[in-house]
C-alpha positions as CSV (number, residue, x, y, z in Angstrom):
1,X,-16.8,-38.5,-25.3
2,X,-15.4,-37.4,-28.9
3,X,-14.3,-34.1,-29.1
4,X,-11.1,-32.1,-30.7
5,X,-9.8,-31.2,-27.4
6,X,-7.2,-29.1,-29.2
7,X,-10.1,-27.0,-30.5
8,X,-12.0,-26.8,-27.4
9,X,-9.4,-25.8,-24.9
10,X,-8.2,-23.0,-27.7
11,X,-11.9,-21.9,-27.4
12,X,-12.2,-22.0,-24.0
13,X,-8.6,-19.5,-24.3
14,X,-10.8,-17.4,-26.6
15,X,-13.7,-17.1,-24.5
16,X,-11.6,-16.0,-21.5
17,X,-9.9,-13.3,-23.9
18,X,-12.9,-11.8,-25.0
19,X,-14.6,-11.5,-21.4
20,X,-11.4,-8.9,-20.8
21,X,-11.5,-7.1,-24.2
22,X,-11.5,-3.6,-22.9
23,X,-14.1,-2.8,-26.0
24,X,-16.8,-4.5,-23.8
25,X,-15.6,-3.7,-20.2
26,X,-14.3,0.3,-20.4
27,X,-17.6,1.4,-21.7
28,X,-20.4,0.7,-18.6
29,X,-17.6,2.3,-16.2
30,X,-17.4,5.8,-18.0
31,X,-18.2,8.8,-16.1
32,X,-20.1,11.8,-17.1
33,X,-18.2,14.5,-18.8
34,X,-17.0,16.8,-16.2
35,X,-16.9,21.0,-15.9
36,X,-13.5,21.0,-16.8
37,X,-10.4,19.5,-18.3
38,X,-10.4,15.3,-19.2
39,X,-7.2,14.5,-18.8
40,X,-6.2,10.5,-19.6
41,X,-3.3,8.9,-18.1
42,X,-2.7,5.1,-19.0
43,X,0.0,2.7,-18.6
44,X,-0.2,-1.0,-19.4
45,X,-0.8,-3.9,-22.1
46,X,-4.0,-2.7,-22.8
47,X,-3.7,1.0,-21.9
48,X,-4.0,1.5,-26.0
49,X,-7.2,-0.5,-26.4
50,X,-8.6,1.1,-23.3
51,X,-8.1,4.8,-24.8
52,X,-9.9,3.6,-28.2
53,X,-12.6,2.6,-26.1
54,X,-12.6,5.7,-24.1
55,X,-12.6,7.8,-27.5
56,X,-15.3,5.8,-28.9
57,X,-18.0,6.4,-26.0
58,X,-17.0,10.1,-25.3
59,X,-18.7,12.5,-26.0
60,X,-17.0,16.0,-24.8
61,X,-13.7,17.0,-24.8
62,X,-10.4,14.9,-24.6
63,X,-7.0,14.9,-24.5
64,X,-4.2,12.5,-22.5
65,X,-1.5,10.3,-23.3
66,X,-0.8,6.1,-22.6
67,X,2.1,4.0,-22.6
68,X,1.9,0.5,-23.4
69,X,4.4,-2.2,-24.9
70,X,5.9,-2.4,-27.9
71,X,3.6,-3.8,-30.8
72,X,0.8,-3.4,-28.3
73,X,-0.9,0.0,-29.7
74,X,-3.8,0.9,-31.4
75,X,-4.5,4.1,-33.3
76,X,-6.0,7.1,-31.6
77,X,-7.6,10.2,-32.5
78,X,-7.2,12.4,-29.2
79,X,-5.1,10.2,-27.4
80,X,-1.7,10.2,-27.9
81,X,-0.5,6.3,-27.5
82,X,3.4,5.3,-27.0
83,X,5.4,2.7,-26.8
84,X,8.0,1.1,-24.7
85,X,9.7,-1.6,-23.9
86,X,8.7,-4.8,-21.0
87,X,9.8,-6.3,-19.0
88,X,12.9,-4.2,-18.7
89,X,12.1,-0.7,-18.8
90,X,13.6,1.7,-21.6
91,X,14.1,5.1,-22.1
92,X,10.7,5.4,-24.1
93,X,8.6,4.5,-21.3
94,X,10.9,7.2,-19.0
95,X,10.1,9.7,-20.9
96,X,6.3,8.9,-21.3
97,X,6.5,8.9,-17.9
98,X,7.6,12.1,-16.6
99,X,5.2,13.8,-19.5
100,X,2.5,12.0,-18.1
101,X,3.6,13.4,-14.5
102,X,3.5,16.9,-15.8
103,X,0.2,16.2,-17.4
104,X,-1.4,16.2,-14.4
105,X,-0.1,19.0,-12.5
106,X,-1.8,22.4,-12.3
107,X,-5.2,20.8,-12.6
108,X,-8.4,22.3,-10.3
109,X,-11.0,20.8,-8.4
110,X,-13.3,21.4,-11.6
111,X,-10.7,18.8,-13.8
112,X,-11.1,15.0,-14.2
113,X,-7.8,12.5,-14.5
114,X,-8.9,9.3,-16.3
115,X,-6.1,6.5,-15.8
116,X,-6.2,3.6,-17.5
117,X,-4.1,0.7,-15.6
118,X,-3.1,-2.4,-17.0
119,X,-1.0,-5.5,-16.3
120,X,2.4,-4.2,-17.4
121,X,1.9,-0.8,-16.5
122,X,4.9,-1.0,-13.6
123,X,7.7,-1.6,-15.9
124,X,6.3,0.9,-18.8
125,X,5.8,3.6,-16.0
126,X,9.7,3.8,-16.0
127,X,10.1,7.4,-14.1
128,X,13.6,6.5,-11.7
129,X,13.1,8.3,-8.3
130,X,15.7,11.5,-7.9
131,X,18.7,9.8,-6.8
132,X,18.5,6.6,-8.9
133,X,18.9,6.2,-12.6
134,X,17.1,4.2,-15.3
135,X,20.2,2.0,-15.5
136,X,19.7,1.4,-11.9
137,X,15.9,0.5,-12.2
138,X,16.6,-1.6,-15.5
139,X,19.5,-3.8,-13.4
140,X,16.7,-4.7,-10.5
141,X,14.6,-5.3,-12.8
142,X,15.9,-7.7,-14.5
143,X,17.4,-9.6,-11.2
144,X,13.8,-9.4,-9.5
145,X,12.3,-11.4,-13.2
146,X,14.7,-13.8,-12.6
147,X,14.5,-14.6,-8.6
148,X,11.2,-16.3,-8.3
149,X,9.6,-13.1,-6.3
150,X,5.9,-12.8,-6.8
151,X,4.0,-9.8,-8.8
152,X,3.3,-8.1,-5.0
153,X,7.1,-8.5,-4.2
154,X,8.1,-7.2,-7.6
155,X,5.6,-4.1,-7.3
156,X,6.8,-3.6,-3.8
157,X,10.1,-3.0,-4.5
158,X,9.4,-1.0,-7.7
159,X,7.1,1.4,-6.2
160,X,9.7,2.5,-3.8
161,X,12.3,3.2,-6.7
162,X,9.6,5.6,-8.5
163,X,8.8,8.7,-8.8
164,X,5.4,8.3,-10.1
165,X,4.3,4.7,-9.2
166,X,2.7,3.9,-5.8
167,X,0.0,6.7,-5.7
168,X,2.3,9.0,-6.6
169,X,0.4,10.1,-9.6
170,X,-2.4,10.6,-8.0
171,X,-0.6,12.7,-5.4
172,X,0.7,15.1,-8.4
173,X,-2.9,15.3,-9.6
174,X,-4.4,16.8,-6.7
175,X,-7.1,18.2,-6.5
176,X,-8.6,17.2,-9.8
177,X,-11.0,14.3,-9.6
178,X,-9.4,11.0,-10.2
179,X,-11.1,8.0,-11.5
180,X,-9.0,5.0,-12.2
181,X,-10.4,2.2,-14.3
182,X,-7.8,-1.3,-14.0
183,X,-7.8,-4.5,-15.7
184,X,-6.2,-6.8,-13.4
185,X,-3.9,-8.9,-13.8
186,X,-2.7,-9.6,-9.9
187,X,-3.8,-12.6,-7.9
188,X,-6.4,-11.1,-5.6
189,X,-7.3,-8.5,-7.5
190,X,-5.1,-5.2,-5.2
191,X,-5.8,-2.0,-7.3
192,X,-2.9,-1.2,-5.0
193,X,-0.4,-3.7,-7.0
194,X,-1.9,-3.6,-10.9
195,X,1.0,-1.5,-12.9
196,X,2.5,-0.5,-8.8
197,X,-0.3,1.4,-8.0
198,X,0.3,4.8,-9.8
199,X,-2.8,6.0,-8.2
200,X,-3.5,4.0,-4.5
201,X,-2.1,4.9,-1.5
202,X,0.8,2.6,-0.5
203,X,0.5,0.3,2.9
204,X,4.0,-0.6,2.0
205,X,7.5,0.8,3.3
206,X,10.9,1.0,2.2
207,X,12.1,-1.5,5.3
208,X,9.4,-4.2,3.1
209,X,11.5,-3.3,-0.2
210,X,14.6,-4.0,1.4
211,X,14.1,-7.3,2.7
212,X,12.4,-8.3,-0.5
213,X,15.5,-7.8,-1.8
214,X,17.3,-9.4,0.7
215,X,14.9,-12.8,0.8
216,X,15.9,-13.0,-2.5
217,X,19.6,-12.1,-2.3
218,X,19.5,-9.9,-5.1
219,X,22.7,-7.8,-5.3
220,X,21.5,-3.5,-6.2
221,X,23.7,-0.8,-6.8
222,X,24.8,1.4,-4.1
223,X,22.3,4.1,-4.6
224,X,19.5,2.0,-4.9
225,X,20.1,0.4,-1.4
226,X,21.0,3.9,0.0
227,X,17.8,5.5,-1.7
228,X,15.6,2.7,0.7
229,X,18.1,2.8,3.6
230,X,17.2,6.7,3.7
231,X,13.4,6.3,3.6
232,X,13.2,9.3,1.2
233,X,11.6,7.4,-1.5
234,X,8.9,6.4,0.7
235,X,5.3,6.3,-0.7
236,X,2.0,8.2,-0.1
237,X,0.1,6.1,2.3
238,X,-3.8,5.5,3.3
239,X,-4.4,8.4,5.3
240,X,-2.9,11.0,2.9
241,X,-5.7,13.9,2.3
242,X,-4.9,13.8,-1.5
243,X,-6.4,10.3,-2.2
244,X,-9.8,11.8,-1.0
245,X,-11.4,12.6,-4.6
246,X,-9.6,9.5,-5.8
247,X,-12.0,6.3,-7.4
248,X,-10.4,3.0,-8.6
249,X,-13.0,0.6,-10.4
250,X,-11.4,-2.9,-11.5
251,X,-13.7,-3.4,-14.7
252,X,-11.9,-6.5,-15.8
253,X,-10.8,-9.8,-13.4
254,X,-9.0,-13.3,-14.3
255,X,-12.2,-14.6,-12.0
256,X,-14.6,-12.7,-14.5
257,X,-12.4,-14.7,-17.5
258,X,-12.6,-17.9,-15.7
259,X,-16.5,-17.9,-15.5
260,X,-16.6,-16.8,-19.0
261,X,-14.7,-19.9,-20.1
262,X,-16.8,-21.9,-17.6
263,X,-19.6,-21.1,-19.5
264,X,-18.2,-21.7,-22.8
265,X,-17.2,-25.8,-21.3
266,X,-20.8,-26.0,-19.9
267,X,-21.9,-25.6,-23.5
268,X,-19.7,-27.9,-25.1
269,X,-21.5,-30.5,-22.6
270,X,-18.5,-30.5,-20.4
271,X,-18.2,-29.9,-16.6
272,X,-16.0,-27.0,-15.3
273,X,-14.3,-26.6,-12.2
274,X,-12.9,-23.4,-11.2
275,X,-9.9,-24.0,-8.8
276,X,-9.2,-20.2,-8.1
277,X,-8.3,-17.1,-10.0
278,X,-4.9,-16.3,-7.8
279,X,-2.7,-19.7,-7.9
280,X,1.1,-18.5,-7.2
281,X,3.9,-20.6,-6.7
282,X,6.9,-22.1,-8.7
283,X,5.2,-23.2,-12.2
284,X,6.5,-26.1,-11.9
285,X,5.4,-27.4,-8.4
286,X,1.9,-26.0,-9.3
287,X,1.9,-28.3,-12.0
288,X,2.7,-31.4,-10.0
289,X,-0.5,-30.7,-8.1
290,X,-2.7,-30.1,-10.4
291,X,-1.5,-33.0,-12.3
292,X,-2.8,-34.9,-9.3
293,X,-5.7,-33.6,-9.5
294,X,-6.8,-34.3,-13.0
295,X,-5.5,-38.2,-12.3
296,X,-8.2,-37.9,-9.8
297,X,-10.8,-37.0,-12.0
298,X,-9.5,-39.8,-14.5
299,X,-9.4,-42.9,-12.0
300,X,-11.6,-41.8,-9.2
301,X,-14.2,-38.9,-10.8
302,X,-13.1,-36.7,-8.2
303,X,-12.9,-33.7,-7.6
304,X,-15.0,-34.0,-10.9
305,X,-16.5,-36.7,-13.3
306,X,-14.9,-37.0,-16.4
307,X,-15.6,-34.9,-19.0
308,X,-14.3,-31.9,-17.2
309,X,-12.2,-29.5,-17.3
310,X,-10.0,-28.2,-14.1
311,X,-9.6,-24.3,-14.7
312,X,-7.2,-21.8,-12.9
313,X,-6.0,-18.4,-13.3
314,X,-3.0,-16.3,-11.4
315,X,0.5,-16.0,-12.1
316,X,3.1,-18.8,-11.4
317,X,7.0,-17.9,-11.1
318,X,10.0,-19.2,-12.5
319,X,13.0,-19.5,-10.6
320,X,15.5,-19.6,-13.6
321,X,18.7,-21.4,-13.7
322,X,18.8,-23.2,-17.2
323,X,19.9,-21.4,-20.6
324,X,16.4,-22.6,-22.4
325,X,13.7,-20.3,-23.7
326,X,11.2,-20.5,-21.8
327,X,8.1,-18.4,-20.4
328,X,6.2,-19.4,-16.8
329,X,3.3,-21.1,-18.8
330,X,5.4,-23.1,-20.8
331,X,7.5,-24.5,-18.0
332,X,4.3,-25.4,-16.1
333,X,2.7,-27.0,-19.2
334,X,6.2,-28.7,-19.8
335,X,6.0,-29.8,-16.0
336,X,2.6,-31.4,-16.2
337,X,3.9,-33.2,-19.1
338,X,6.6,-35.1,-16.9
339,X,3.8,-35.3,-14.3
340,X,1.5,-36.8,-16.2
341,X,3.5,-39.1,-18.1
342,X,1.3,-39.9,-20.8
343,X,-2.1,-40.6,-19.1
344,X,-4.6,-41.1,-21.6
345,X,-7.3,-38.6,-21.8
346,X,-5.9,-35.7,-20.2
347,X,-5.1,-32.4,-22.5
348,X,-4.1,-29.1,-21.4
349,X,-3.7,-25.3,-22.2
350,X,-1.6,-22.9,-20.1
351,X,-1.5,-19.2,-21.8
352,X,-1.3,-15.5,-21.0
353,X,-4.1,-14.0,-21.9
354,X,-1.7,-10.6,-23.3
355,X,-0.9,-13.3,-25.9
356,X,3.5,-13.0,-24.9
357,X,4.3,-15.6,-22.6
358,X,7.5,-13.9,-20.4
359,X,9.3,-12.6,-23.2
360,X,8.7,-15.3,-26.1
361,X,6.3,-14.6,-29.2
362,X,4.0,-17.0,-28.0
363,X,1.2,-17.3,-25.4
364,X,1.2,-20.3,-24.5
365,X,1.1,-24.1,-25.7
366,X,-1.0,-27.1,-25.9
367,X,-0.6,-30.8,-24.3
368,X,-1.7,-33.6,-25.5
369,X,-2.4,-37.0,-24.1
370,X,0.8,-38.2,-26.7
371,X,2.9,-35.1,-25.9
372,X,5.5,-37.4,-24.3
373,X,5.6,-40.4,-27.5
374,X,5.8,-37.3,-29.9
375,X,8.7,-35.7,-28.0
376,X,10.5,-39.5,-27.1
377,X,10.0,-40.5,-31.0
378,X,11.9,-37.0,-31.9
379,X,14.8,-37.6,-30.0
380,X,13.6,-34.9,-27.6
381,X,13.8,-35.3,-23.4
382,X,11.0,-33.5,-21.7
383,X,12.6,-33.7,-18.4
384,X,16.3,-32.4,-19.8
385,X,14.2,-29.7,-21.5
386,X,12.2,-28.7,-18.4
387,X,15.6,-28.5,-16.4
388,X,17.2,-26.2,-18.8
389,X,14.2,-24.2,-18.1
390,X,13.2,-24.6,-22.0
391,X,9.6,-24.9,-22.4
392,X,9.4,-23.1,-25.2
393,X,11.7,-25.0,-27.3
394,X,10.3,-28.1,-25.9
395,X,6.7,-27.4,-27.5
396,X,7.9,-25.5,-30.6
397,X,9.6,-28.1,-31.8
398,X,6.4,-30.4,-31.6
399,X,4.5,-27.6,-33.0
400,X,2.3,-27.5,-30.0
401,X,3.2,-23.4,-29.4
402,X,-0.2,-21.3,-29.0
403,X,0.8,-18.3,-31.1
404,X,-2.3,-15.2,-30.9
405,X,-0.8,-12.2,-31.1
406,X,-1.1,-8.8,-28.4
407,X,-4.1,-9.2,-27.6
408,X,-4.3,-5.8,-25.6
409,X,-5.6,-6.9,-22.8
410,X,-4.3,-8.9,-19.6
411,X,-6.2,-10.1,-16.8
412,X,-2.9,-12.9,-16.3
413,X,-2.7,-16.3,-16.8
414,X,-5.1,-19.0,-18.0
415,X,-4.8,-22.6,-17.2
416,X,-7.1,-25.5,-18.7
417,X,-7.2,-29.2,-18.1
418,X,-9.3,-31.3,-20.1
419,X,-10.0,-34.5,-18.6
420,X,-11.8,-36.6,-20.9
């Protein structure tokens, strides 16, 4: 089959992109306007495009206030839109915080909260629990991005150092109506884990953020481990009274992205195969299987017959020891490069679709069936480069970097393989 499989697999990134755009999704989920107040809350990578959306499609009165990362906003006419730093949290996103905190309080029964959740929300919702102190939140932080925990560890543990995550906000809001609308970007989809859960109830303790921390070995400062140890910080859980005029609605899923690209393969004449929408693990182990798999295809036409293309969403991890650049999609693409080791007719794409791979200017990069002769005839190892943790480099330097932009939305990470 002839085809540009660089073109195809960027469209296919595209398509998956678009079926998150918060334009199209925040719309059909509105409610009607309400007696009272409309207050929005939001706090993510798209909590800017959600509030346009919101102010485009409403019709009464409005006001609120979203935090979302740097270079990530949108202009607003009602609502204000800030931002902060992420991954680490910053002193911008504090303070967005604790206004957004006192936002909500004083409200009645006849008032509506509108929060707007998006991947990134946890670390831009950057209010320290009394006892702890931004400094404090900023140095686990960082040690939990580096230890190979998953998103649902991460959140865990963040929650409990928070004064407004894990359903806290929703707790201070009481007893307005709450509607939450979230674009996911958690494998399995837990309203309860998207930006910590500002407005869930909790299932999770203290005792489970402390031996997330210990698994790990990470190494907190004394009042962070006595602020768990004490159980003060503990988190509103199911059967709290205040969650009961409390609605979450997850209008946006990487499952919902997958199809979309699906659809956009079935077109080109090519058969999809959706392996699943929540893939964790070390990026690159994942990549070791799945480079199996798309051998499969090639010599055997199983799990599917050639063309196809082997589609995944989730969120890998990285457990980092090397000084490269690098970015969890790059080090899996980079992985199923050594994996692969040149078959001929396999190309891949692995990209977030927030356009900002970890903390690089990219989203991702592109693999060719020659990636390997390129790199060799440059003088450049692929394995040394993937031990050094330095996929980015790797793939910059062959110009192979897929470079879109915010594109304020999230719904996590896209993986295609095109098997030809």
């Amino acid at each position: 089959m002839k085809m540009d499989a660089r073109q195809f697999l960027k469209g296919l990134f595209e398509a998956a992109v678009a079926a998150a755009d918060p334009a199209s999704c925040v719309p059909r989920h509105l409610p009607p306007p309400t007696r009272g107040r409309t207050v929005v809350i939001g706090a993510g990578k798209a909590a800017a495009a959600m509030a346009r959306a919101v102010e485009d499609r409403w019709p009464g009165e409005l006001s609120g206030l979203v935090v979302t990362r740097y270079g990530h906003g949108v202009a607003c006419r009602r609502i204000e839109v800030v931002e902060a730093a992420h991954p680490v949290p910053d002193e911008a996103g504090r303070a967005a915080a604790a206004r957004m905190l006192a936002a909500v309080q004083g409200l009645t029964s006849d008032d509506r909260v509108l929060v707007l959740v998006s991947g990134g929300g946890s670390a831009l919702l950057a209010l320290p629990h009394e006892g702890i102190t931004l400094a404090d939140k900023q140095q686990v932080n960082r040690a939990l991005l580096k230890s190979g925990a998953g998103i649902g560890e991460m959140n865990c543990v963040r929650k409990h150092l928070s004064a407004i995550k894990g359903g806290r906000l929703a707790a201070a809001a009481y007893p307005a109506r709450l509607l939450t609308l979230a674009i996911s970007d958690v494998p399995g989809d837990d309203p309860a884990v998207v930006a910590s859960g500002p407005t869930v109830p909790d299932p999770t303790t203290c005792a489970d953020a402390l031996a997330i921390l210990e698994k790990y070995r990470i190494a907190v400062p004394p009042t962070v481990e006595a602020l768990l140890r004490s159980g003060i910080s503990e988190t509103p859980k199911p059967d709290d009274l205040r969650f009961a005029h409390c609605e979450t609605r997850v209008i946006a899923t990487a499952q919902a992205s997958l199809a979309a690209a699906a659809e956009a393969a079935r077109a080109a004449g090519v058969t999809p195969l959706i392996l699943g929408d929540a893939i964790e693990g070390e990026a690159r182990e994942v990549a070791k299987v799945m480079a199996g798999m798309a051998k499969s295809c090639a010599q055997h036409a199983a799990p599917a017959r050639p063309p196809c293309v082997l589609l995944s969403g989730g969120e890998t991890t990285v457990t980092v020891k090397g000084q490269g650049r690098g970015g969890r999609n790059a080090e899996f693409l980079l992985a199923l490069a050594v994996a692969l080791d040149g078959a001929a007719g396999i190309h891949a794409l692995a990209g977030d679709t927030d356009g900002i791979d970890g903390t690089e200017d990219n989203a991702g990069a592109l693999l060719t069936d020659d990636t390997l002769a390129r790199a060799r005839a440059a003088g450049i190892d692929a394995k040394a480069r993937l031990a050094d943790n330095d996929g980015y480099g790797f793939f910059s330097a062959l110009n192979d970097l897929v470079v879109t932009g915010p594109t304020r939305t999230n719904v996590n990470d896209f993986r295609a393989i095109l098997v030809l």
